[in-house]
C-alpha positions as CSV (number, residue, x, y, z in Angstrom):
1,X,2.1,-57.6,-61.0
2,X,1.1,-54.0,-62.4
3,X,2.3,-53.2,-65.8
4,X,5.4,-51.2,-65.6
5,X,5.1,-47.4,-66.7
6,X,7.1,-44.2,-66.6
7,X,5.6,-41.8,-64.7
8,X,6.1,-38.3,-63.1
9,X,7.5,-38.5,-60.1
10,X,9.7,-35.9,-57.8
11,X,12.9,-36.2,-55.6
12,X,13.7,-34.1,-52.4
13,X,15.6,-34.1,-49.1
14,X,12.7,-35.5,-46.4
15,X,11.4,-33.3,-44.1
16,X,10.6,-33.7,-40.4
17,X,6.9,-34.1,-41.2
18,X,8.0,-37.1,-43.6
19,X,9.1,-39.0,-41.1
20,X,5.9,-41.1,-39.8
21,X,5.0,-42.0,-43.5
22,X,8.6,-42.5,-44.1
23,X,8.7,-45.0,-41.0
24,X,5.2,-46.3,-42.1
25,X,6.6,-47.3,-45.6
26,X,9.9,-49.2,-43.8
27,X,7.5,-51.3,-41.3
28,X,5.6,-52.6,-44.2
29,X,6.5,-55.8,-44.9
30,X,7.4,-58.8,-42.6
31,X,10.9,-58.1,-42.1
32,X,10.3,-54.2,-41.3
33,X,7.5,-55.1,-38.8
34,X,10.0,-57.2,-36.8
35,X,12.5,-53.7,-36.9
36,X,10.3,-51.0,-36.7
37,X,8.3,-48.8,-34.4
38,X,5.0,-47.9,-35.5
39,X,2.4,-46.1,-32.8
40,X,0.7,-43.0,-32.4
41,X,3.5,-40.7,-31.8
42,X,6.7,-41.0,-33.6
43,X,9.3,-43.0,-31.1
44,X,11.8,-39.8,-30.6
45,X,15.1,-42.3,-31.6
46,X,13.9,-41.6,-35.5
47,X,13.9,-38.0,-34.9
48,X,17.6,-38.2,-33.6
49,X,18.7,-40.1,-36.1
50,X,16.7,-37.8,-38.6
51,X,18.2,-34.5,-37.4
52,X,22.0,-36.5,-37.7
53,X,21.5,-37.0,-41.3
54,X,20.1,-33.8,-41.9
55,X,23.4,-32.3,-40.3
56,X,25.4,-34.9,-42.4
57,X,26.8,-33.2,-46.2
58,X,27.2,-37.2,-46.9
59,X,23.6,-37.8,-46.3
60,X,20.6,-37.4,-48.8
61,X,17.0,-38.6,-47.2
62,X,15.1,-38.6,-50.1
63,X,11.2,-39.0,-50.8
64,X,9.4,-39.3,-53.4
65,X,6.3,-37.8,-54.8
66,X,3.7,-38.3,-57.2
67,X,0.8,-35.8,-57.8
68,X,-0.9,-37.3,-54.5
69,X,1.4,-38.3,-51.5
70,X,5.1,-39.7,-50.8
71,X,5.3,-43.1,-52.3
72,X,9.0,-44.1,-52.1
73,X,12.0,-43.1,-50.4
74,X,15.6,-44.2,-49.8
75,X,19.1,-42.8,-48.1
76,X,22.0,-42.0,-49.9
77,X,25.2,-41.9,-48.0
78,X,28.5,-40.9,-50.0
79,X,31.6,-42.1,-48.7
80,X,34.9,-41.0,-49.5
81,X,37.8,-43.9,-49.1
82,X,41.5,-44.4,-49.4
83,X,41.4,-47.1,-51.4
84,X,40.6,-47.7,-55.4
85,X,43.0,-44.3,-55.3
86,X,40.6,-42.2,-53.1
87,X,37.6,-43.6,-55.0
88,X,33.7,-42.2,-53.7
89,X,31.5,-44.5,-53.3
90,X,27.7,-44.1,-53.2
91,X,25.6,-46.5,-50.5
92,X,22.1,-46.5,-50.9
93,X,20.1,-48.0,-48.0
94,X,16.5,-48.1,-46.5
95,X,14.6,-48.4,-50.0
96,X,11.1,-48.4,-50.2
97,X,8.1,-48.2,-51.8
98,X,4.6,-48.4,-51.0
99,X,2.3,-51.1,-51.3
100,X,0.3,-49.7,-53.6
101,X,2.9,-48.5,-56.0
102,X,4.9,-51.9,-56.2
103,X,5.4,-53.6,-59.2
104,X,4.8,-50.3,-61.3
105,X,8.3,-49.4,-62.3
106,X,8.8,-46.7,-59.7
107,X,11.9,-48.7,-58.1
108,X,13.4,-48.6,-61.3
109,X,12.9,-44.9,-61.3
110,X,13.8,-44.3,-57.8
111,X,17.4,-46.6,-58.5
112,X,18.0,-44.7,-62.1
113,X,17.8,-41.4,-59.7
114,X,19.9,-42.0,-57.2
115,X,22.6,-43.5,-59.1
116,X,22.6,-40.1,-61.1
117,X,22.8,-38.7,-57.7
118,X,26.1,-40.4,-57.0
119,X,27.4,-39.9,-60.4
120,X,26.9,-36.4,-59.6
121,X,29.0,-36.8,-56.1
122,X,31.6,-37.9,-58.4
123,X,31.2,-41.3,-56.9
124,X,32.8,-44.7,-58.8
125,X,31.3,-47.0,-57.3
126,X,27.6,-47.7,-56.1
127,X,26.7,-50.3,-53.2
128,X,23.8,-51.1,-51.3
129,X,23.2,-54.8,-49.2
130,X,20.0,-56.4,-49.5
131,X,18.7,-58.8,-46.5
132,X,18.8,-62.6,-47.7
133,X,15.0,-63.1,-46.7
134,X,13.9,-60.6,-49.1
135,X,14.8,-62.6,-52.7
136,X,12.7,-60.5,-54.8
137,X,14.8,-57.2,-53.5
138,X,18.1,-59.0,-55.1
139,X,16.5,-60.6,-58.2
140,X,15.4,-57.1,-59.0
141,X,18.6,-55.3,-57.7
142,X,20.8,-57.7,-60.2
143,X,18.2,-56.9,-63.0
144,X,19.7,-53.5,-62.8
145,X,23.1,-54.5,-63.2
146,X,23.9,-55.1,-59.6
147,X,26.3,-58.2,-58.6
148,X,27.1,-59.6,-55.5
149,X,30.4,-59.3,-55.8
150,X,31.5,-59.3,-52.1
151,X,30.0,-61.0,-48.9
152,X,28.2,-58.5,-46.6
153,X,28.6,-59.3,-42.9
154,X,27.2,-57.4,-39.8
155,X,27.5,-57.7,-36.1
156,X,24.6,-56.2,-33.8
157,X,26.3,-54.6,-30.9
């Protein structure tokens, strides 16, 4: 493991030129390479889902920069809700890092960014759900004060 360090980094919305290194970074591990489509050209389905968030106030695609390239990014979705008394909450989703930067401390930034991000959106709650083959995701999600407090069920339609 590299030793952790603070380092300079910078946040912004993703742009449409972002999006093969952004699909590059989510295909790179094993469960990503079983979701993902990598190729030559960029399969048009990421665009459209792209240009939906981009339309989308509730949606931040964010990147992340050091000096030399994109080396993280994540989605943040704020959603508004009846319950908890009209309580915001913030969802983050689709974290990653590259390979090369793992293990540096850069999640930690990435996570202390955008949970300022949905403190900022007025949000009182943050969530995010965490696959249950990827243990060293949750071990390090609890280490910043995350519990899993609820179960987390999908159904692939």
């Amino acid at each position: 493991m590299k030793a952790e360090m603070m380092r300079t980094i910078h946040f912004r919305k993703a742009t449409e030129n972002d999006l093969p290194t952004i699909v590059s970074m989510l295909a790179d591990d094993e469960l990503g390479r079983q979701r993902e489509i990598v190729g030559t050209s960029l399969n048009s389905k990421y665009r459209e889902a792209y240009e939906a968030i981009k339309r989308d106030p509730n949606q931040y695609l964010a990147v992340v920069e050091d000096s030399e390239s994109i080396v993280g990014c994540l989605q943040l979705t704020f959603i508004p809700g009846l319950s908890r008394t009209g309580m915001w909450r913030g969802h983050i989703e689709g974290v990653r890092i590259a390979a090369t930067q793992r293990g540096t401390g850069l999640g930690k930034q990435m996570f202390e960014w955008a949970i300022d991000e949905c403190r900022r959106h007025n949000c009182g709650l943050v969530q995010l759900t965490s696959d249950k083959t990827r243990p060293e995701a949750i071990r390090f999600y609890e280490s910043l004060g995350f519990t899993a407090s609820h179960e987390g069920m999908k159904l692939a339609l």
